[in-house]
PAZAPA-627892 format. One record per residue: x, y, z of N, C-alpha, C in turn. Coordinates in steps of 0.1 Angstrom, whole numbers, plus 2048, in hexadecimal, padded with zeros to 3 digits. Atoms other than C-alpha are relative to their C-alpha. Example, Ala and Ser with C-alpha at 12.3 -4.5 7.8 and 13.67 -1.06 7.14 Angstrom:
BEGIN
8097F480087B7D384E80980C800 7F77F58008897F58477F880B808 
# end
This chain:
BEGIN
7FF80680D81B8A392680E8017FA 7F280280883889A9118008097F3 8047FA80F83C8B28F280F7FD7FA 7F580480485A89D8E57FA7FF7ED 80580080E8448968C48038087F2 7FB7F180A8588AD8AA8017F57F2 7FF7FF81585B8AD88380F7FA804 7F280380287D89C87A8018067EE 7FB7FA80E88D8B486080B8017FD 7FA8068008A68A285480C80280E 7FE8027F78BF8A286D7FD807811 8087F57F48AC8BC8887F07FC802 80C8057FA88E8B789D7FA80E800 8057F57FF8778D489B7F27FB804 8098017FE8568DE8A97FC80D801 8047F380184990289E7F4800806 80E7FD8018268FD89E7F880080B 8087FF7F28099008B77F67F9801 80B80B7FD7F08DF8AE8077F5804 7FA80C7FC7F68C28C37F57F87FC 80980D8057E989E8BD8067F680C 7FA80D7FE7F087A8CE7F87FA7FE 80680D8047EF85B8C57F67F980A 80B8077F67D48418D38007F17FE 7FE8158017D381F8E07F57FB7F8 80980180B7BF8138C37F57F380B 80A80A7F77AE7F58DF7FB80A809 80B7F97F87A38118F97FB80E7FF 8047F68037A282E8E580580A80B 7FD7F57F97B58429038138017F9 7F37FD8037D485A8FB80B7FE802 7F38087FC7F884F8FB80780D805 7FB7F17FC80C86990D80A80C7F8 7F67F88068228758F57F880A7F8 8087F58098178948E680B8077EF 7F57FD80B82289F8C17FD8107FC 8037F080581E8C28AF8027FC7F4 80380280C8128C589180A8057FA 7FA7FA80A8278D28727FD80B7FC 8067F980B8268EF8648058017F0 7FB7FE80E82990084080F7FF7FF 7EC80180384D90B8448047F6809 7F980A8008588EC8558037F47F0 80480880E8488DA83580B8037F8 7FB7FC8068588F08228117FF802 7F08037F98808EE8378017F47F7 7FC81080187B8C882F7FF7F97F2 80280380F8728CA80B80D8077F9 7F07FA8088908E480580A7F7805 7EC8097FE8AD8CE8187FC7F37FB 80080E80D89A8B080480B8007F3 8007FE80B89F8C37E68158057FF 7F28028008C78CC7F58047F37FE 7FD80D7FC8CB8AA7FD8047FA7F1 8008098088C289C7DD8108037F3 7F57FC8098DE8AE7C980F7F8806 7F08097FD8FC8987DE7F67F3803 80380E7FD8E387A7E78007F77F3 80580880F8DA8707C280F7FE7F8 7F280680590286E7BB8077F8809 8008077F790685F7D58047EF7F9 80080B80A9168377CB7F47F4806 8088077FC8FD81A7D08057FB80C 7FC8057F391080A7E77FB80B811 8037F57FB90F82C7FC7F07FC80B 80F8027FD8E982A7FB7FD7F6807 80380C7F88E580380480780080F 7F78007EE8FE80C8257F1808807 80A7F97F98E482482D7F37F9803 80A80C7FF8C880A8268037F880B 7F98097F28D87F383F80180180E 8007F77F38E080D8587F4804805 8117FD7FD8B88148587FC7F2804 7FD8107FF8B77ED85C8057FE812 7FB8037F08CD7EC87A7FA80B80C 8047F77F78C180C88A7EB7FB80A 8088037FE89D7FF88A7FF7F480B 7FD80D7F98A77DC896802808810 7F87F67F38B97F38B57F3805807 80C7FA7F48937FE8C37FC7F9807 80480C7F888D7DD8CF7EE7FF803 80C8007FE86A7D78DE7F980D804 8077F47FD8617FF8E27FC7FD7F2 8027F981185A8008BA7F37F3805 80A8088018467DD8BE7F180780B 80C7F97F48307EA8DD7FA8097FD 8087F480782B80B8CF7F67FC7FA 80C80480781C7FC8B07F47FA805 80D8077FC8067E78BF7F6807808 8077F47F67FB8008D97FB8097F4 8087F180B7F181C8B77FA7F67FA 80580A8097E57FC8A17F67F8809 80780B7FE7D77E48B77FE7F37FE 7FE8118097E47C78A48087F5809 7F58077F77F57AB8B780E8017FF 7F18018048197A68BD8047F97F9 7FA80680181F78D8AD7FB8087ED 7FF7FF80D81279B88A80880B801 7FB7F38018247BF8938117F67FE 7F08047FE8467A78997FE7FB7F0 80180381284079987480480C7FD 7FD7F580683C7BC86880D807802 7F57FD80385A7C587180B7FB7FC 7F280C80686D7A78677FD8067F1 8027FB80E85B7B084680980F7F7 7FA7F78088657D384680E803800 7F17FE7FF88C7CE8507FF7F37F1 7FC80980A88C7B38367F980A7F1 8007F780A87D7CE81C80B807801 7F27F68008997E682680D7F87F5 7F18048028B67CC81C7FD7F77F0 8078028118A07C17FC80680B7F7 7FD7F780E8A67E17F08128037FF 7F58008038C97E47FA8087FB7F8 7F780C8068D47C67EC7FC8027EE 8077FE80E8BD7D17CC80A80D7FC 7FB7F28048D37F27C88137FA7FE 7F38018008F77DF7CF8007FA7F1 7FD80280C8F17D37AA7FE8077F4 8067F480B8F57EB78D7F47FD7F7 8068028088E27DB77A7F2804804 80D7FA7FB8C37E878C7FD80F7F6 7FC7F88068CA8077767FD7FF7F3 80580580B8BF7F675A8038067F7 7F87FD8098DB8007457FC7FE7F2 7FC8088098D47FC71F8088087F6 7F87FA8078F08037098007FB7EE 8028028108EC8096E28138097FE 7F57FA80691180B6CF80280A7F7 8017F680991A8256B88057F87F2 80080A80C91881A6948088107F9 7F97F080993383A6858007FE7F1 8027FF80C9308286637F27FA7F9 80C80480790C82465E7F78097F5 8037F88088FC8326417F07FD800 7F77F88008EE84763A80180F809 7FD7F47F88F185965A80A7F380C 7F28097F090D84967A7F27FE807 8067FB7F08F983F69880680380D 7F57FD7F490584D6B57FF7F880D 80180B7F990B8396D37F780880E 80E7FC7F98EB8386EC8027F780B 8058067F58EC82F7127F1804806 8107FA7F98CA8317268047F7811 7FF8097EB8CA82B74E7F4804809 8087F97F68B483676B80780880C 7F77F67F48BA8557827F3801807 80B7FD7F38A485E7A37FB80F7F7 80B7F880388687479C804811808 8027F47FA88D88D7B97F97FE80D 8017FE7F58828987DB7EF7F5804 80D8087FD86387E7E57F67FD80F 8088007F684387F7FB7FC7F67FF 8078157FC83985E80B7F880380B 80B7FF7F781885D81D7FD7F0808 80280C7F88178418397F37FA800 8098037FF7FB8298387F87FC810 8057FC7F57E18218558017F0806 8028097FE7E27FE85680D7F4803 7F28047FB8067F285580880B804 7F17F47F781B80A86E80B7FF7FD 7F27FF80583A7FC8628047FC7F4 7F880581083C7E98407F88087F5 8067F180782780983380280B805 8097F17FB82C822845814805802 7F47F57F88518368528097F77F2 7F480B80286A8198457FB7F67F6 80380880B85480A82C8008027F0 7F87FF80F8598008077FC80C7F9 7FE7F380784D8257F880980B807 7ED7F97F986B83481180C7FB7FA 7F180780388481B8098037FD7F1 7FB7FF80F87F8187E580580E7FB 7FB7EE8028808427E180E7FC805 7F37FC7FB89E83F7F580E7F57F6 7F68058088AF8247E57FF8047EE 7FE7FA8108A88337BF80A80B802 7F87EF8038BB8547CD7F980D806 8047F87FA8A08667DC7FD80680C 8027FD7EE89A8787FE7F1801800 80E8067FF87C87280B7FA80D80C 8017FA7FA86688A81E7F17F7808 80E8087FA84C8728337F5808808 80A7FB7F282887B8407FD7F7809 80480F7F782186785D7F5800806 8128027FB8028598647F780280A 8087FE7F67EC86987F7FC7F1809 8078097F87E084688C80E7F9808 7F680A7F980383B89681080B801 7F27F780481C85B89980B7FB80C 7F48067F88308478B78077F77F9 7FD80D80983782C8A080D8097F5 7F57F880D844846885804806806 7F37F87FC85985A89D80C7FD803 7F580E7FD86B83B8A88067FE7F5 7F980780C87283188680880B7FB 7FD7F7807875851878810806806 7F37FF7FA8928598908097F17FE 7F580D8028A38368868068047F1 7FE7FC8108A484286280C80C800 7FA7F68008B286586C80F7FC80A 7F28057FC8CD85288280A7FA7F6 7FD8088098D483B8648038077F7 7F57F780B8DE85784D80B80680A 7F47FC7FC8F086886780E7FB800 7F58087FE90984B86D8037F87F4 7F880780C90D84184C80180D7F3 7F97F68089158678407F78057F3 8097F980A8F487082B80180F800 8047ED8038EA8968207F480280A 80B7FC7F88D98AA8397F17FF7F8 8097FE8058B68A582E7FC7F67F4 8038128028B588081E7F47FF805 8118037F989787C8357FB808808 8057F77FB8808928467F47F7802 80D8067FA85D88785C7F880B802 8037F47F78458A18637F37F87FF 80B80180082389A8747F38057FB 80C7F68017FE8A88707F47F47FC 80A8067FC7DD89A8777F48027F2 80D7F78067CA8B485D8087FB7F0 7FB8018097CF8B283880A80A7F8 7FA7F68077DF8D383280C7FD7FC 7F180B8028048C28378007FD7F6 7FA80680A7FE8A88208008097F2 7FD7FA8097F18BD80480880B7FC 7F97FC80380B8D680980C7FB7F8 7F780A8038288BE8047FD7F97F3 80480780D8178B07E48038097F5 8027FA8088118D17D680E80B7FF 7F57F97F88348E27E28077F97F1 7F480280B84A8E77BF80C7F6804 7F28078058698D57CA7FC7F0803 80580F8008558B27D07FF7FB7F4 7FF80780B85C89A7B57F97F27FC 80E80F7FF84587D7BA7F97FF811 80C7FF7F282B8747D67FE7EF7FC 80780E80282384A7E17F480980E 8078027F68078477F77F77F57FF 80680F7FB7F28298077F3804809 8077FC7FA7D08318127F07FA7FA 80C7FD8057AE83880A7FE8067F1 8047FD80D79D83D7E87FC8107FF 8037F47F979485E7F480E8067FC 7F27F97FC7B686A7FD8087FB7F7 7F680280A7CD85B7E37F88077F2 8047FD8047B48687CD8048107FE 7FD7F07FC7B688F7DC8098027FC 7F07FD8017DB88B7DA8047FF7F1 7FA80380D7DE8817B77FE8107F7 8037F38087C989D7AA80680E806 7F97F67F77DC8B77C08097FD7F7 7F48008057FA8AB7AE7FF8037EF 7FE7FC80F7F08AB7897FA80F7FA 8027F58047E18CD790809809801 7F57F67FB8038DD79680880A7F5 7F87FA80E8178F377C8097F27FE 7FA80880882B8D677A8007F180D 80280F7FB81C8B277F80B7F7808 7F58047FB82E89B7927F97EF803 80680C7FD8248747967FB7FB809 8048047EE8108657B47FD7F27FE 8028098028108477B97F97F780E 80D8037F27EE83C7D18007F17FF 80880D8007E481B7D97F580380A 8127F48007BD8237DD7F67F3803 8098097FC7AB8027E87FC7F77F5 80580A8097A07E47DC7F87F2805 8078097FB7867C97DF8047EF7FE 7F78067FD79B7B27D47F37EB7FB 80C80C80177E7957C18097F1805 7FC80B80378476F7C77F37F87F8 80480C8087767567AE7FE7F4803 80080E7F97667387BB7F67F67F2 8048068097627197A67FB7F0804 80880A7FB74C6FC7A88087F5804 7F78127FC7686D97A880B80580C 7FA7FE7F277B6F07BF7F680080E 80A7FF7EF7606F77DA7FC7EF7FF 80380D8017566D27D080A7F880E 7F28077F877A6C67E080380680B 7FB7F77F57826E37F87F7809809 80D7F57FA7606F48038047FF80D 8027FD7F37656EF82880D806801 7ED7FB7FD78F6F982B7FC8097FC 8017EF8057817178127FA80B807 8048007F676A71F82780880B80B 7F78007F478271E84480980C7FB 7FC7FB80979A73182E80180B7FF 8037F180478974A8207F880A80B 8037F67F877975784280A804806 7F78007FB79B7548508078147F9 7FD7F480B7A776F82F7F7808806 8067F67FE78D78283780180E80E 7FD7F77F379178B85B80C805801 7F38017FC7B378A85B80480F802 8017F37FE7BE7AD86A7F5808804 80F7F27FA79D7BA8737FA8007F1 7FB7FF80E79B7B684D8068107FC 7F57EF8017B37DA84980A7F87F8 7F580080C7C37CB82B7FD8057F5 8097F980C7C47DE80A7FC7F67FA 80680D80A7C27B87FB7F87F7803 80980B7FF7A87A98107F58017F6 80980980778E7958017F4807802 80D7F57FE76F7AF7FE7F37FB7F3 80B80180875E7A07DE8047ED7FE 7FC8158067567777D47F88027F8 80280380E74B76E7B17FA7F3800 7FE80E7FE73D74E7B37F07FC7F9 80D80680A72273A79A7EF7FB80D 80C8047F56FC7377AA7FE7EE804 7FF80C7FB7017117A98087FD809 7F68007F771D7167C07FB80880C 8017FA7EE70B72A7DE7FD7FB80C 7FE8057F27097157F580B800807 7F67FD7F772A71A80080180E807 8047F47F972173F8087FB80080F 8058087F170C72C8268087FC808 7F18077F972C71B83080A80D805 7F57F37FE74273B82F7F980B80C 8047F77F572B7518427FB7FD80F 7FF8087F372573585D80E805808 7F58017FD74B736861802811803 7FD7F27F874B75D8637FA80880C 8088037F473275B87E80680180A 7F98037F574B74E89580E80A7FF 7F27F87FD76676488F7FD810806 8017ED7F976B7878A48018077FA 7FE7F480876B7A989B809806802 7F47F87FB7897B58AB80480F801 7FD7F37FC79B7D48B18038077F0 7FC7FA80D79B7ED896810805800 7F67F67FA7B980388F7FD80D801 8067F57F97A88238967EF803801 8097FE7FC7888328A17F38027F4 80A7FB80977F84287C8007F27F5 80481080A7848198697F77FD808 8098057FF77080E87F7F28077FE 80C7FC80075282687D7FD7FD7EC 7FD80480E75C8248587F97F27FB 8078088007548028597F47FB804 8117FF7FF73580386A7F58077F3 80B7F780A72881A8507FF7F87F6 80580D8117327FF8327FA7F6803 80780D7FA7227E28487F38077FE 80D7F67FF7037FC84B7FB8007F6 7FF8038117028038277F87F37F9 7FD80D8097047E081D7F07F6809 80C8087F86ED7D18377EF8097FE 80E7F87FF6CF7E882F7FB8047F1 8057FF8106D27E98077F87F87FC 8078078066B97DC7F38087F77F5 7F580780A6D27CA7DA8067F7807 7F680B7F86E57B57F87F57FD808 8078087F36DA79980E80D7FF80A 7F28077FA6ED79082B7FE7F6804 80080B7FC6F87728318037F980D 7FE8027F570A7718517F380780D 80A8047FB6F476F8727FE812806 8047F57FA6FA7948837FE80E7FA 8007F28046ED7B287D804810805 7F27F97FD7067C688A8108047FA 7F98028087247CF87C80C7F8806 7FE80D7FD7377AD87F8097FF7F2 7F780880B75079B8677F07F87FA 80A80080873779784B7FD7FB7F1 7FC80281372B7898267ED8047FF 8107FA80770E7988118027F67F4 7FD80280B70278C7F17F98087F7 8057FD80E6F87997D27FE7FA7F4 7FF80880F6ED7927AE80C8097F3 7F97FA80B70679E78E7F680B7FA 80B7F48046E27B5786805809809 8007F87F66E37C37A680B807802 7F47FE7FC7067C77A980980C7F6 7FF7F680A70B7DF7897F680A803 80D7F88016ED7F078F7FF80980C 8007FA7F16F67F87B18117FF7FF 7F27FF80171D7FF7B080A7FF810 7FF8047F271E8087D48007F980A 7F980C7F771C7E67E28097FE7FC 7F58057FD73B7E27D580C80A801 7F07F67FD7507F97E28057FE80A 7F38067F576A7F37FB7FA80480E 8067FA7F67607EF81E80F7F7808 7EE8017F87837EF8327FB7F880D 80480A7F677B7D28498007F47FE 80280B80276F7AD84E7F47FF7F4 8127FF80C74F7B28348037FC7EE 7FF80A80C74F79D8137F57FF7F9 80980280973879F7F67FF7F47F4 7FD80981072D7867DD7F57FF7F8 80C7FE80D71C7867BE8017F47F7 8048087FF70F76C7B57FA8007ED 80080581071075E78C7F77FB7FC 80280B8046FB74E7798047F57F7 7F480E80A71373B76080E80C800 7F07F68017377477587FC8097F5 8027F080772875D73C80380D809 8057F57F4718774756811805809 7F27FA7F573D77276B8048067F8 7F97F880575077D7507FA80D7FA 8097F180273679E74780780580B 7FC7FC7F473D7A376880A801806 7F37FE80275B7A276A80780B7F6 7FD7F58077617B97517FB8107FF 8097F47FD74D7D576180480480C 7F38017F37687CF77F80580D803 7F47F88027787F078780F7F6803 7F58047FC79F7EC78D8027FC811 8028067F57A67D67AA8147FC803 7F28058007CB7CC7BA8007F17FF 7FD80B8037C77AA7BA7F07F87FC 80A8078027B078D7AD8087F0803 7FC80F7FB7AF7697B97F37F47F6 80880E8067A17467A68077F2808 8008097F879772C7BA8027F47F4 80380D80C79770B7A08077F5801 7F580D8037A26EA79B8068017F4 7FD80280C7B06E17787F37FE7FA 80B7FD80478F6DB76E7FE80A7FE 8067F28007806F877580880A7F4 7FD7F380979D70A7668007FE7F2 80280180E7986FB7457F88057FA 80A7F980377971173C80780B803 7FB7F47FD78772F74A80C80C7F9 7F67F88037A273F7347F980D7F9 8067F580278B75A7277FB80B80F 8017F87F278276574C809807803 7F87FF7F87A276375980A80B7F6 8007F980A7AC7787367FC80B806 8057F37FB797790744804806810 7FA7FA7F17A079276A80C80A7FE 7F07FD8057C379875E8018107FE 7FE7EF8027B97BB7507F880B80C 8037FC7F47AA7C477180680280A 7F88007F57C57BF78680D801805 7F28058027E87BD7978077F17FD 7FB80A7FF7EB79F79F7F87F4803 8098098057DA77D7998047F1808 7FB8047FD7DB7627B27F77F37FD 80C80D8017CE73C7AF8047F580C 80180C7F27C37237CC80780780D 7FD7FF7F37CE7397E77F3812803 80C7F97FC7BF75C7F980D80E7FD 7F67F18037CE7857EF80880380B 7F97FA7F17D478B8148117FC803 7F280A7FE7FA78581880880A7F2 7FC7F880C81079C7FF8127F97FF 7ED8097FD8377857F98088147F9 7FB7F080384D7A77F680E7F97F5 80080180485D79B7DA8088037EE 7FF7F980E86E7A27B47F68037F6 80D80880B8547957A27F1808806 80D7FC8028387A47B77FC80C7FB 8097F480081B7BB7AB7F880280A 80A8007F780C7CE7C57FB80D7FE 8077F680C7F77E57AF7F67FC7F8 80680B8067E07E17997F58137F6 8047F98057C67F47807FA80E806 80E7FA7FD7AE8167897F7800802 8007FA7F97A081B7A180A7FC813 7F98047F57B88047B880B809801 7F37F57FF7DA81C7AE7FB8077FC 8037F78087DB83A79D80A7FD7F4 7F680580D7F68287868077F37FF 7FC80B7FE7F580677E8077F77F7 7F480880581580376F80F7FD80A 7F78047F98287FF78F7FD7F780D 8018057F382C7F07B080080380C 7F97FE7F882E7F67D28067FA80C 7F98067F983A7D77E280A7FA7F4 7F580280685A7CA7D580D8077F9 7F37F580387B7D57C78008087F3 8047FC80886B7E07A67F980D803 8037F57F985A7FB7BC80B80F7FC 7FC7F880687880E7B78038097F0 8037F780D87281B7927F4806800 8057F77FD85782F79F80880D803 7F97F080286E84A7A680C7FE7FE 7F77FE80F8878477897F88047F1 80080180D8878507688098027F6 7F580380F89884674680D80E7FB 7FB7F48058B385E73B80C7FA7F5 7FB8058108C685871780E80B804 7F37F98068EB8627148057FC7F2 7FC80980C8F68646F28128077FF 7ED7FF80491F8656E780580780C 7FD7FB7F492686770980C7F2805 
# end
């Protein structure tokens, strides 16, 4: 066996400990040969103190500086050639051709943020003049800017290996605000993150960062992560997961002597709104479409399409949609514990008294149930997130009933309206309400698909984040870890 699998702390490779793990070919379930070793405490702890050195020359560090380093993580990555793509797909199971996207995605996040830091204005300078003859007191003269938060834990997600996970936008925004980053990396894919993780630690080296800019350390079990959360010199926490686990981690953090922000993205069902003159015009392409959205991935997106909305005069296209999901596969999960995971929410869902199913097998299959708006409140459990191809819909009797219903919504990241102009001429009281439910609000297309973006929200109310006043796709991501600081007669 290979026991090359070590912690990267910051620029040293270590491997104290005495639990090993490996990765697994997510298609046959057998182990990949590389063997890793877990982390321990005092590694945790090495990588949170040379964070915490680090951050005192990284955060003066000039922007430009930073964006070289951005760049140089950029080219270093580019430099793995087809081992980084292979890997992934080998711990994921996803094809090559979506893992080759994802990396175009995540080198094109890298140079997003660079190019977002080479302008001061990111800094969001605002300057108040000094008024020395105002009565009857002077005012004094007031700048306000943004400085980096401090040493930051980023928890890799399970479902994108690379545009979430080592090198994705809660790394690269920490790093371009000023912070060092101390990454956990994801049990389902630690080949993927050792690759990357060593492109990162090359990419400071050759562009002259502080020992301890970035640090990787593995572990299977949870003790790791909630060390590193709850570890005094940690300054904020992102993570990408389960409602569960971004959950754990949040409250770990605000139980500390001294709070520190987390910022989870925690699942979401993610409603679409289907409206009569649109299914009228487009029911079979919707159809087509919306089973497309659904499967897409295995469905293992936080913004697939898990709930439909749609008036009882309009269900017949439910018949249409679940025809169409019929013929689609079930494909490869990305590990052993989503897919049982998702058998248990198909199980669930197919055996409650509140849901019908509509699609033909009773197995767990790319899937739609339905429900009534009674049923659907009264029973809360069919709508909770089932990490797969499986789609619920509740079924209206006028738009009263939707918008009740809607407003009994927990927090969701995205919401979609199907409509023509018609349609949407009744609707501004709905879509009034969606609005306070969510991040982001799409019309005539499907959530699946995230543009990385200025403008995007990829966030959204309670119980989807734990704070849905930020982002974590786009270059706005980075004022998660800043905050405001006022100089006066300075």
């Amino acid at each position: 066996m290979n026991l090359t699998g070590k912690q990267l702390i910051g620029f040293q490779k270590k491997a104290a400990g005495h639990r090993n793990f490996q990765g697994i070919q997510a298609a046959s379930g057998e182990a990949l040969p590389q063997v890793f070793v877990e982390a321990t405490a005092d590694e945790a702890n090495e990588a949170l103190t040379k964070a915490s050195s680090a951050f005192k020359v990284y955060r003066n560090l000039s922007d430009a500086d930073r964006a070289n380093f951005l760049n140089a993580i950029a080219e270093e990555i580019l430099a793995i050639g087809d081992v980084l793509i292979q890997t992934a797909c080998a711990e994921s199971g996803l094809p090559e051709a979506r893992i080759t996207g994802e990396r175009g995605r995540t080198i094109g996040q890298i140079q997003a943020f660079a190019n977002f830091i080479s302008n001061p204005s990111w800094k969001r300078e605002i300057m108040d003049e000094a008024m020395p003859e105002r009565k009857p007191l002077p005012k004094p003269k007031l700048v306000q800017k943004q400085i980096p938060l401090g040493p930051t834990v980023v928890f890799g997600a399970s479902n994108f290996p690379l545009a979430f996970s080592v090198a994705g936008g809660d790394t690269l925004s920490a790093l371009a605000a000023g912070c060092p980053v101390v990454f956990k990396a994801h049990p389902a894919h630690p080949n993927t993150c050792d690759l990357v993780g060593q492109a990162i630690q090359r990419g400071a080296q050759k562009t002259g960062m502080p020992d301890g800019t970035f640090s990787l350390v593995h572990a299977q079990g949870h003790e790791i992560g909630g060390y590193l959360v709850t570890h005094p010199l940690t300054k904020a926490v992102a993570f990408t997961g389960s409602y569960r686990g971004g959950k754990a981690l949040f409250d770990l953090a605000v139980r500390r002597e001294v709070p520190i922000p987390v910022y989870a993205e925690m699942g979401s069902i993610n409603p679409v709104y289907l409206f009569s003159d649109r299914l009228a015009t487009q029911g079979e392409a919707l159809a087509d479409a919306f089973s497309q959205s659904i499967c897409l991935g295995v469905g293992q997106f936080c913004t697939n399409p898990g709930l439909i909305v749609i008036l009882d005069k309009d269900r017949e296209f439910l018949t249409s949609l679940a025809a169409k999901l019929d013929q689609m596969p079930l494909g490869t999960f990305l590990t052993a514990g989503i897919k049982q995971s998702f058998e248990h929410g198909f199980n669930t869902l197919n055996h409650h008294p509140a849901t019908q199913r509509l699609t033909a097998s009773e197995n767990a299959a790319p899937s739609l149930f339905s429900t009534s708006v009674r049923e659907a409140l009264a029973n809360p459990e069919v709508l909770e997130e089932v990490f797969g191809p499986c789609t619920v819909a509740v079924v209206c009797q006028d738009l009263a009933e939707m918008i009740a219903f809607t407003e009994q919504l927990p927090g969701q990241l995205t919401a979609t309206i199907q409509a023509e102009p018609s349609d949407l001429a009744h609707l501004d009281v709905l879509i009034d309400e969606v609005s306070q439910k969510v991040g982001r609000i799409l019309l005539n297309g499907f959530p699946t698909g995230v543009e990385v973006s200025p403008a995007m929200v990829h966030g959204g109310p309670f119980p989807s984040t734990s704070d849905a006043r930020t982002t974590s796709v786009g270059t706005e991501a980075i004022y998660r870890f800043t905050r405001p600081v006022c100089w006066q007669n300075f």
